[in-house]
Structures are given as structure tokens and as C-alpha cells.
N, C-alpha and C positions, 0 to 999 in steps of 0.2 A: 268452295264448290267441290264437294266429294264425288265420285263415280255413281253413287245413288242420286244422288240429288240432280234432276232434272227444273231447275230453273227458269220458271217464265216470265215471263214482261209484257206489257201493252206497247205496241209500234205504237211510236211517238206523232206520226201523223195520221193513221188511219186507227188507232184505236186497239186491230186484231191481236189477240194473245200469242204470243213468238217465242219458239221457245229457244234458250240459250244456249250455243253450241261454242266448242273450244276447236281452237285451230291447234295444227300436230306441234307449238310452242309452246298450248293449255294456257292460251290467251282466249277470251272470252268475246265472240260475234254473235250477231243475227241478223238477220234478212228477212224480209216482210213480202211474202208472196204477191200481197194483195197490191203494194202500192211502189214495190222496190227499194224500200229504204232499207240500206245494208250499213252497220254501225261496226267497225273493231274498236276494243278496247285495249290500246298498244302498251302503256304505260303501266308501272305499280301504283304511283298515285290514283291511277285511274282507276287501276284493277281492282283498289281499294274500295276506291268512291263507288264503284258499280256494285262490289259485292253487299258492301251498307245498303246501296235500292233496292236491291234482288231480296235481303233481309228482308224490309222496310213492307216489301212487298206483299211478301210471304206472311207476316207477321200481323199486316195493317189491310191487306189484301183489300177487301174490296172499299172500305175507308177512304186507303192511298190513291184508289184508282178510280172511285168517284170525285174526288177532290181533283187528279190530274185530269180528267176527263172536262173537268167546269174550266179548269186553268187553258186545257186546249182547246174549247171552243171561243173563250174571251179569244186568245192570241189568234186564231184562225178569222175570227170577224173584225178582230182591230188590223191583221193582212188585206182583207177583204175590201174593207173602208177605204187604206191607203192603194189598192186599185184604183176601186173607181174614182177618188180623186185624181189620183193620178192621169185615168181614161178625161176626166172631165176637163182638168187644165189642158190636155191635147189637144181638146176639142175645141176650146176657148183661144189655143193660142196659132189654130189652124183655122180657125174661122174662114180666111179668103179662101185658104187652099180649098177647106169640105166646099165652100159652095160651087168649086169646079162640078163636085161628084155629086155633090146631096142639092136638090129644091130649098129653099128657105125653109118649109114646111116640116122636111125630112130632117133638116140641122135641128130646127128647135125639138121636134121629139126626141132626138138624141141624145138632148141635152137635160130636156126634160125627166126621159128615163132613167139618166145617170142620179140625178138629185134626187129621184124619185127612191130607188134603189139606197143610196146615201142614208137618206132619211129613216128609210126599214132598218138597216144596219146600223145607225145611231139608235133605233129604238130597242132594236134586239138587244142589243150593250147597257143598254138603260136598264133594260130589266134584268139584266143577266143578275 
């Protein structure tokens, strides 16, 4: 990474183009305004592995970044899934306690729109 060379990357969680700044060690960060993900690259192996994506990037550009884009919406709706399961065995294994709070009526929507929801997200993944 020369003094010319201005370096960008896609923020790994929201997408936005970030661009690469060195810290006063001319170790390799960025910070993602949009979503707050801040990354240092501390290490040589690391520094290495980064400078090959930053290539990779540059090189493969919109390629690389179509292809991580599809990788990051599978991994973001297979996070997505393991919520609402997660929300739904809660609900399942709170049964007595919700029906303190919730009507019968208002447990099974709940429950219903969880699966409901599951089901859109197994299909989204299907077609992905």
C-alpha cells in the first residue's frame, strides 16, 4: 500500500465502500460510518492476507464484490433464521409464563408469525 494508492473495500456488514486508512504504525484500519464496524489489521500475516483482498479487490473489483455481496446475504438470512428460532423455542418453552401476559389468542399469533416468518426465510435461502 503506496502513499498513492488509496485503497477500498466493502464494510463487511452493510455493504458501503470504506476506504483504508493506516494508523501512525502504517498498520492498515477502517471504520464504517454507516453501521460502526471498525476492523485493525494488527499482525504481518494479517497485513498480508489484507493486502491480497485489497488486490483481489482492485483487480476483481466488481466480480469479487458481487460474489461477497451474495455470500453476505446467504450468511445474514442463515443469522436471521437462527433468531427466529431461537424467538420461537422461547416461546415454546415459556408457554405458562406468556400466558401470564399474552390471551391464548395473542400466544398462538406469536407463534404463528414466527413460523410464518421462518418459512419466508427458508424460502428466500432456497432460491438464493
Amino acid at each position: 500500500m503506496g502513499s498513492k494508492y488509496n485503497p477500498e473495500m466493502p464494510c463487511f456488514l452493510c455493504g458501503k465502500t470504506l476506504k483504508v486508512k493506516k494508523t501512525k504504525t502504517n498498520k492498515p484500519y477502517f471504520i464504517c460510518e454507516i453501521c460502526g464496524l471498525q476492523a485493525f489489521v494488527r499482525y504481518k500475516a494479517g497485513i498480508r492476507k489484507f493486502q491480497t483482498l485489497l488486490v483481489a479487490l482492485e483487480e476483481g473489483g466488481e466480480k469479487f464484490l458481487s460474489l461477497n455481496k451474495s455470500s453476505f446475504e446467504v450468511l445474514s438470512l442463515v443469522s436471521r433464521l437462527n433468531e427466529l428460532k431461537e424467538k420461537l423455542d422461547k416461546v415454546n418453552q415459556n408457554k405458562s409464563l406468556s400466558d401470564y401476559f399474552l390471551s391464548d389468542t395473542e400466544s398462538v399469533l406469536a407463534e404463528k408469525a414466527l413460523e410464518k416468518e421462518i418459512k419466508a426465510v427458508r424460502n428466500v435461502l432456497k432460491n438464493h
